[in-house]
N, C-alpha and C positions, 0 to 999 in steps of 0.2 A: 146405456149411452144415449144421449139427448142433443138433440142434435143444436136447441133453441142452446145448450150450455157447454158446449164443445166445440172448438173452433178447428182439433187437429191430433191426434194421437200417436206418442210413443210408444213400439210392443218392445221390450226387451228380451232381448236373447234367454229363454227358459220352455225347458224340456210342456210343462204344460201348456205355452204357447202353441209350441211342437205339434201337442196332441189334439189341439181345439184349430189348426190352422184353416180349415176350412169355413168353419162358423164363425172365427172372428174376420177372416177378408170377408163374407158373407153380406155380415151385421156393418162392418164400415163401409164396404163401397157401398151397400146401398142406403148409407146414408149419406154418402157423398164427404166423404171426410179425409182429407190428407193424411196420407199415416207413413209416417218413418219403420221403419224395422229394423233387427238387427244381423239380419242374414239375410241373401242372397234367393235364396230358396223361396222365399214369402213371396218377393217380388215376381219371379220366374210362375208360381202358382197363383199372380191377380195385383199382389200389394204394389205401392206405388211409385215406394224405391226404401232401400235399404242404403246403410252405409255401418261398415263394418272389418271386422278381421277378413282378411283374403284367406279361406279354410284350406284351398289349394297348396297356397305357401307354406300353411302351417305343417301339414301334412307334408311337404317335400323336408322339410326341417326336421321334423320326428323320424324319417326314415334315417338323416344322418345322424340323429342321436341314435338308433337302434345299431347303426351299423358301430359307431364307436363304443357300442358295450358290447355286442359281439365282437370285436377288436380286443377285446379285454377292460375298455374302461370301467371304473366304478362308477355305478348311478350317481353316487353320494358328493364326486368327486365334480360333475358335468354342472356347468351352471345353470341356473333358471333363466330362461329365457320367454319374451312376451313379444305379441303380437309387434312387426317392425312394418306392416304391410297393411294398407286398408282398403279398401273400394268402393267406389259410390256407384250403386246401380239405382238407373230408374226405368221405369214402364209408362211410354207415351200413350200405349192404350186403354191400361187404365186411369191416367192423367185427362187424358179425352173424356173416358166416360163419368168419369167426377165432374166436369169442367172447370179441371184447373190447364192454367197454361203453366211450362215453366219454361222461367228465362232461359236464351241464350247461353248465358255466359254458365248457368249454373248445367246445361248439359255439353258444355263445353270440358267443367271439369269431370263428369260422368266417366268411369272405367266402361262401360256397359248400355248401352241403351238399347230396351226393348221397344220393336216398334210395331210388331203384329204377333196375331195372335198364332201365329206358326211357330211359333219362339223364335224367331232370326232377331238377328241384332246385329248392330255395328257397335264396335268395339278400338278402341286405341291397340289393343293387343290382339285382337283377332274381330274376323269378320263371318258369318256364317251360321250353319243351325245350332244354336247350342244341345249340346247335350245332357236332355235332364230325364 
């Protein structure tokens, strides 16, 4: 990654992301580089903000499909279903130490904003220490 030829990086949601997440926020924040993610988690561990599946929801969703084939239903029979739910998380402290600003209005729309390194954050649906 070059910093003279990179203006801002995409990480896509993958397991080997997963396993390098430390050395890749490592390598981008200190080169000072906006980066999108696509989980929650990235952000919460340095990255700058994510936007993605809300895995919460997802997870509430699979338990009522588990309970309706323990009900008797057939897998085969349950439809496929995809993400109906997203969230834009961002982290002003690492936005700080890149020195990016970001607009208003864009953490206006934020589910999540992180704003010290305590992990507290304010929230449209909750306020207080996240639990990670």
């Amino acid at each position: 990654m070059n910093k003279a030829r990179m203006e801002a990086v995409i990480v896509i949601g993958d397991p080997m992301f997963g396993a390098l997440r430390t050395q890749l926020l490592q390598i981008i924040n200190n080169r000072r580089l906006p980066a999108i993610w696509a989980m929650r988690e990235y952000v919460l561990a340095g990255g700058l903000m994510s936007y993605g599946a809300d895995f919460d929801d997802l997870f509430r969703r699979a338990a009522i499909y588990v309970d309706k084939i323990l009900k008797g239903a057939k897998p085969a029979d349950l439809p496929v279903e995809q993400p109906t739910k997203f969230e834009l998380v961002i982290n002003l402290k690492t936005a700080k130490q890149i020195g990016l600003t970001i607009p208003p209005n864009v953490l206006a729309r934020a589910d999540r904003v992180i704003t010290g390194s305590t992990k507290y954050l304010t929230s449209r649906r909750h306020i207080g220490l996240w639990d990670v």
